[in-house]
MARMI-165605 format. One record per residue (C-alpha): x, y, z; residue in one letter. Coordinates in steps of 0.2 Angstrom, whole numbers, padded with zeros to 4 digits, always signed. Layout:
XYZa...
//
This chain:
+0092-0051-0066x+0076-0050-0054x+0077-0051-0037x+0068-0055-0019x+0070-0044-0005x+0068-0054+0012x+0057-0043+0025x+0044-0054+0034x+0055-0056+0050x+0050-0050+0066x+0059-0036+0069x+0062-0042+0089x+0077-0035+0091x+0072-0018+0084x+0057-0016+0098x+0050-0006+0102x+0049+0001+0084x+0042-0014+0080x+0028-0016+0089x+0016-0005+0076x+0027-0006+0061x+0036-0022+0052x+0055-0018+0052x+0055-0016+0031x+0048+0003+0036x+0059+0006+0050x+0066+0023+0044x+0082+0028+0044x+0089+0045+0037x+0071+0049+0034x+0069+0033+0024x+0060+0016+0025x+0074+0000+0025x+0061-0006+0011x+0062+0011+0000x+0080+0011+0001x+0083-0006-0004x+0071-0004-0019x+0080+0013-0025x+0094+0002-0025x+0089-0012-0034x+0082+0000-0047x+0100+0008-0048x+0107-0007-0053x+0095-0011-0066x+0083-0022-0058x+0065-0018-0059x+0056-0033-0055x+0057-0036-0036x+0048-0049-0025x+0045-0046-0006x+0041-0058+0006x+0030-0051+0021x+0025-0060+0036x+0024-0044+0051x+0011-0030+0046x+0009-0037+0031x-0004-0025+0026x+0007-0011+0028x+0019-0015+0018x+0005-0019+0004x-0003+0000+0008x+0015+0008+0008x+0021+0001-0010x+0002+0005-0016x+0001+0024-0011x+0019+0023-0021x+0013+0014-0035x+0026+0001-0033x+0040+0015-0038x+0035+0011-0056x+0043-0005-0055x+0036-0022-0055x+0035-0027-0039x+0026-0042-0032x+0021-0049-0016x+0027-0067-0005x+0013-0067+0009x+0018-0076+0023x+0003-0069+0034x-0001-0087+0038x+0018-0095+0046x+0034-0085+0045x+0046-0097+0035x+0063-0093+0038x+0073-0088+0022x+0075-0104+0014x+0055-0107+0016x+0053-0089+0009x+0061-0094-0005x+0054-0109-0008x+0035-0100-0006x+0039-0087-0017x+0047-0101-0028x+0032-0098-0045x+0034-0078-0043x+0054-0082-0046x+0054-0094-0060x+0063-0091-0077x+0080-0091-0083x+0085-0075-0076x+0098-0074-0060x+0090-0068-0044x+0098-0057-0032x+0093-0060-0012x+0094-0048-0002x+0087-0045+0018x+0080-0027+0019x+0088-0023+0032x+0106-0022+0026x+0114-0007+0023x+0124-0007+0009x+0133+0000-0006x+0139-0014-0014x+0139-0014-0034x+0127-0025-0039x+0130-0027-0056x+0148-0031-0051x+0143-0045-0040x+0133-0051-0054x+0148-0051-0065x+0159-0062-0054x+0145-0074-0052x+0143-0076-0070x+0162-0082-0071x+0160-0094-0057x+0148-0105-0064x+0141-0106-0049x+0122-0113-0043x+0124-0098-0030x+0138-0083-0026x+0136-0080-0007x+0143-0063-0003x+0155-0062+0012x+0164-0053+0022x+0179-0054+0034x+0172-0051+0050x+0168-0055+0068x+0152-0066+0071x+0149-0081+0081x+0144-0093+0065x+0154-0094+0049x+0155-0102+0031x+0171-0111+0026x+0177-0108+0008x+0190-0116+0001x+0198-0107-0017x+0178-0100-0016x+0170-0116-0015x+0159-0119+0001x+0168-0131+0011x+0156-0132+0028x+0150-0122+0041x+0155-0117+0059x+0147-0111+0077x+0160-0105+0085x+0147-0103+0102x+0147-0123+0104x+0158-0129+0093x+0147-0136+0081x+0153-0140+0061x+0143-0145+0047x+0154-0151+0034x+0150-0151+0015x+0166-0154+0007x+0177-0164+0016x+0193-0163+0007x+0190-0145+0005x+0190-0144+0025x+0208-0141+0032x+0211-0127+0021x+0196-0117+0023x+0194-0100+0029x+0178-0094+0038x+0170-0079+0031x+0154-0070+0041x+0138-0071+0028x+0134-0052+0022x+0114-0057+0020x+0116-0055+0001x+0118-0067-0013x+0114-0074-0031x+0106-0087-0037x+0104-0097-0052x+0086-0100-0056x+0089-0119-0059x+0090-0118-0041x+0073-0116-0035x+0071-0134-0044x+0084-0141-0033x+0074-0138-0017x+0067-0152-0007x+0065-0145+0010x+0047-0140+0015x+0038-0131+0028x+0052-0118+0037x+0070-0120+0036x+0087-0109+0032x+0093-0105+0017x+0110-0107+0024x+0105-0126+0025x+0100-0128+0008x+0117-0121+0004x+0126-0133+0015x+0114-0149+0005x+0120-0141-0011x+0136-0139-0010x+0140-0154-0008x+0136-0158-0028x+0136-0140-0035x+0146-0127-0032x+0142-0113-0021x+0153-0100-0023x+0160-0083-0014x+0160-0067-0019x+0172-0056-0005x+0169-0040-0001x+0183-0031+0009x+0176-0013-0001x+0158-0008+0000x+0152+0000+0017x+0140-0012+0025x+0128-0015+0041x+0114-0027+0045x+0102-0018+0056x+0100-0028+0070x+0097-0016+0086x+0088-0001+0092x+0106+0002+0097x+0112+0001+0081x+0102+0015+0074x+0115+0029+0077x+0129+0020+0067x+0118+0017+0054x+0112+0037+0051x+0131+0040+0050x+0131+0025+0038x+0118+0034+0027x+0126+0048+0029x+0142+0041+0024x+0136+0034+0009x+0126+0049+0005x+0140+0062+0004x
//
């Protein structure tokens, strides 16, 4: 399994950290986002990463230099020119990811210590064309699954609901998106949307002839980084996971 770590975002919630860095090497517990989520990946048995960059591109570049790339092989997504959203950024990096080999996404800053290589075994049973990992949580938009099959999706802000699978619908549950998922190579063929879109879209398109499957986490510890007044929950995290 190979896998694309999604750090090209702006970081504007995170200001004023952002302002001279890109959010990927925000440090937390004396650690970059970026750093952490590659020793993960490498934990898991991944060593070939791709990384989309789009904010302070170069210093990403410079930092995984001076590092050598950790040893792994890591390449680089450069969206310098037009920040592209996540389905975009998949669909850019689309010739670094090609092959037969699953791909793990995953945005760089989550906070995690979800088992990898058990995800990856649950996706293998499905059969799916994608496992999207999800969690039961508050959030203001949700994905419907029914028996693990994505059904649709709801905002539950203004009510709007995008519906992939009809007669799937009335027994759905919403689950909240964890920013982690897998994805079947064959996958990057099935793409045609262009220029900057969501991933989540692409996902809603797809469902509705393939399966795209969930994987539920109620055990692994888990944070997106979203805000400057998030930082000291997530040292505790760390220091949580690190104990």
């Amino acid at each position: 399994m190979k896998a694309m770590l999604f750090a090209a975002g702006l970081g504007t919630r995170l200001k004023p950290l952002t302002d001279t860095k890109p959010k990927a090497l925000v440090e937390i517990g004396g650690m970059t986002l970026l750093e952490r989520c590659i020793r993960q990946l490498e934990q898991n048995g991944i060593r070939e990463i791709i990384i989309n960059v789009h904010h302070f591109a170069d210093q990403i570049s410079s930092f995984l230099k001076e590092r050598e790339n950790f040893g792994l092989n890591i390449q680089i997504s450069d969206e310098s020119n037009e920040l592209l959203d996540t389905g975009g950024g998949l669909l850019k990096a689309k010739e670094l990811l090609l092959g037969e080999e699953p791909i793990l996404l995953i945005n760089v800053d989550i906070l995690t210590n979800l088992d990898f290589k058990a995800l990856f075994k649950a996706h293998q049973k499905s059969h799916s064309i994608a496992t999207l990992v999800v969690r039961n949580r508050e959030t203001s938009r949700y994905l419907l699954f029914n028996g693990n099959v994505l059904a649709g999706w709801k905002n539950k802000k203004n009510g709007e609901l995008r519906i992939s699978r009809l007669e799937l619908l009335d027994d759905a549950e919403e689950f909240a998106f964890s920013g982690i998922h897998i994805i079947e190579a064959q996958l990057l063929n099935l793409i045609n949307e262009s220029g900057k879109f969501s991933i989540i879209d692409l996902y809603l398109r797809l469902a509705k002839t393939h399966k795209i499957g969930a994987y539920i986490d109620e055990r692994s510890a888990w944070m997106d980084l979203g805000k400057v007044a998030d930082l000291g929950q997530a040292e505790a995290l760390i220091r949580q996971l690190n104990a």
